[in-house]
Residue, then its C-alpha position, 0 to 999 in steps of 0.5 A: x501500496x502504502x502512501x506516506x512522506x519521509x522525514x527525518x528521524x529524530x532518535x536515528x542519526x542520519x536516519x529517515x522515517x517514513x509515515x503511512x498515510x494511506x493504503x491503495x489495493x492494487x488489482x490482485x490475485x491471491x490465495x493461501x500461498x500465493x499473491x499475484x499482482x494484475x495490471x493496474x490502468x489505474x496506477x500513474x492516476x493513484x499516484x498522481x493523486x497522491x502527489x497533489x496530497x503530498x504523499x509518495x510511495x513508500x512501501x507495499x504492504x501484504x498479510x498471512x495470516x491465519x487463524x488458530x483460535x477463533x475464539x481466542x482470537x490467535x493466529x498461527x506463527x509461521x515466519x520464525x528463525x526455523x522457517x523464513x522470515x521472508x520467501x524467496x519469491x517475496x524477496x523478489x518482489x521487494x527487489x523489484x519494487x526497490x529497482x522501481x522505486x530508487x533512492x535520488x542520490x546527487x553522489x551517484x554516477x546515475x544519480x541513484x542510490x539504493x531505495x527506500x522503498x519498504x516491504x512490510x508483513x502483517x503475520x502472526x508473532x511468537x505469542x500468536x498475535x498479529x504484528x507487523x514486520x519490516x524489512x528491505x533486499x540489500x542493494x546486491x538482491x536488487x541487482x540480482x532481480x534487476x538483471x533477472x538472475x534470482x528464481x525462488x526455489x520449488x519447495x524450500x521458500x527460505x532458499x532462493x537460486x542464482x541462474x546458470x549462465x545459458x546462451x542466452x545470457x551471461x550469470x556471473x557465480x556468486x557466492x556466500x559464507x557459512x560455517x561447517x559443523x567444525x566452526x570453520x568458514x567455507x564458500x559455497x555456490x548460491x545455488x541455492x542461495x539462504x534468503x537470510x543473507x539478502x534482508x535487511x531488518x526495518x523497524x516498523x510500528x504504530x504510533x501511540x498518539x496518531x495523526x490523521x491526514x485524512x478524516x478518521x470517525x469509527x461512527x461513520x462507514x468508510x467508502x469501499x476500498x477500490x479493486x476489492x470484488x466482494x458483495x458490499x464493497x464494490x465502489x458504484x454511485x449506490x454506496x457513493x450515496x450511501x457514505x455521503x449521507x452519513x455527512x451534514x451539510x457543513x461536513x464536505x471537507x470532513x466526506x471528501x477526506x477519503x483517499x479510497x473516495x477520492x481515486x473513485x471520483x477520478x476514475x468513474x466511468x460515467x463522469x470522471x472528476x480527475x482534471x477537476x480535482x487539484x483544488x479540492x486535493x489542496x484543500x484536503x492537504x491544507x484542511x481548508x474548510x473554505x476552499x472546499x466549500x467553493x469547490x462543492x459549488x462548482x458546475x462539475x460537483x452540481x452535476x453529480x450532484x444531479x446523478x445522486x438525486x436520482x439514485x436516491x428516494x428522497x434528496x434534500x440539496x444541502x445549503x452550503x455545500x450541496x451534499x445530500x441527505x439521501x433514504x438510502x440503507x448503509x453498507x458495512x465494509x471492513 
């Protein structure tokens, strides 16, 4: 899930953009082909913890790629104009996650209309590269997936399917345009339905000169992305020690900006920190070196203070802010 803040776009008119800030893996399933996503108990808490830093959600974001030449470094190119930009089953998704995410509107008889909500693909481009792509469903496939009328088709991800009315419920036809072999116009039944008539392209890109919101250091190792069951990147206290130790004592705002960091101080089993967290969250947002400092010396910090005292070998308390220095051997995550 991406978290970011919208904000008008300068070179559009009447257009908005949405800046990235950070990235939440929900609980997955996935493989070469396919992407499930679990139940996530952790979900209105993520989000509450980016509304106090000032961030909503503003898309999802997944990735295919696949090597070509390890070497060379290329990946294989597979969403092209021959193939799908997006599959039918992505497509879905993107529809559900719009219904999900609806844009305010005080026009609108509901009060809402459309959504901003992005999907953006992380895949291999012409030249074998990886880059981003973006995109959104039209309004007409959100309502399509809303009413639970659109299937993905069984091996053609390009084509999707508008269900037939059953007993159980009532599908109206719908229809598309399309050129025959003599340029003429023709109106045909979706079923099945090209996914290309229900995109909508969205620029996406990088910034050249980035602002971070949250502590960037390529010398320092991040903390463990949460819901990622890998060796060496699993969130428990041994690497909450191991990533602290990397900070002196005068770094507590600096250690503390890490959204992966921050969800894991919310949910831990042993002490949970989330109805203590909002001054610490508005120092992060505001950058308030001193603000963070009192929170670091606060009764409920000091305490797990005390719980990384006896995961380490050797701990010296620190002077201001109470982090520790700790023996401990670090962890390489990606």
């Amino acid at each position: 899930m991406l978290y970011g803040s919208y904000e008008p776009h300068k070179d559009v008119p009447l257009g908005i953009k949405a800046t990235v800030t950070a990235i939440y893996e929900p609980p997955q399933e996935g493989s070469r082909d396919f992407l499930r996503l679990l139940p996530d108990e952790k979900a209105d808490l993520v989000d509450r913890i980016a509304r106090d830093l000032g961030l909503v959600r503003v898309g999802w974001i997944f990735t295919d790629l696949i090597p070509e030449n390890l070497q060379k470094g290329t990946v294989k190119h597979i969403r092209n104009i021959n193939s799908h930009f997006l599959s039918a089953e992505e497509c879905i998704m993107a529809g559900y996650f719009q219904n999900k995410h609806p844009n305010p509107c005080k026009l609108s008889p509901d009060g809402y209309f459309g959504s901003k909500f992005v999907t953006v693909c992380f895949t291999g481009d012409e030249n074998q590269h990886a880059h981003m792509e973006g995109y959104q469903v039209s309004n007409q496939c959100m309502a399509l997936v809303r009413d639970n009328c659109l299937l993905p088709t069984l091996d053609a991800p390009e084509l999707a399917y508008v269900r037939e009315s059953s007993n159980e419920q009532y599908v109206p036809d719908v229809f598309y345009k399309v050129k025959d072999s003599y340029g003429n116009e023709v109106i045909q039944v979706a079923r099945p339905l090209p996914i290309e008539y229900l995109l909508v392209d969205v620029p996406v890109s990088t910034p050249n000169d980035p602002q971070f919101t949250f502590f960037a250091d390529v010398s320092k190792t991040p903390f463990p992305i949460e819901n990622r069951l890998l060796d060496g990147q699993v969130q428990d206290f041994p690497h909450l020690v191991s990533y602290l130790r990397q900070f002196n004592s005068d770094q507590f705002l600096e250690a503390m900006s890490d959204f992966h960091l921050l969800i894991y101080l919310a949910t831990m089993d042993l002490l949970p920190l989330m109805d203590d967290l909002a001054p610490l969250l508005e120092a992060i947002r505001n950058k308030d070196r001193e603000l963070a400092s009192k929170w670091s010396r606060s009764d409920r910090w000091a305490t797990v203070e005390h719980l990384l005292d006896c995961e380490g070998e050797e701990c010296l308390p620190s002077i201001n802010c109470g982090i520790f220095v700790l023996n401990v051997g670090s962890f390489h995550v990606k």
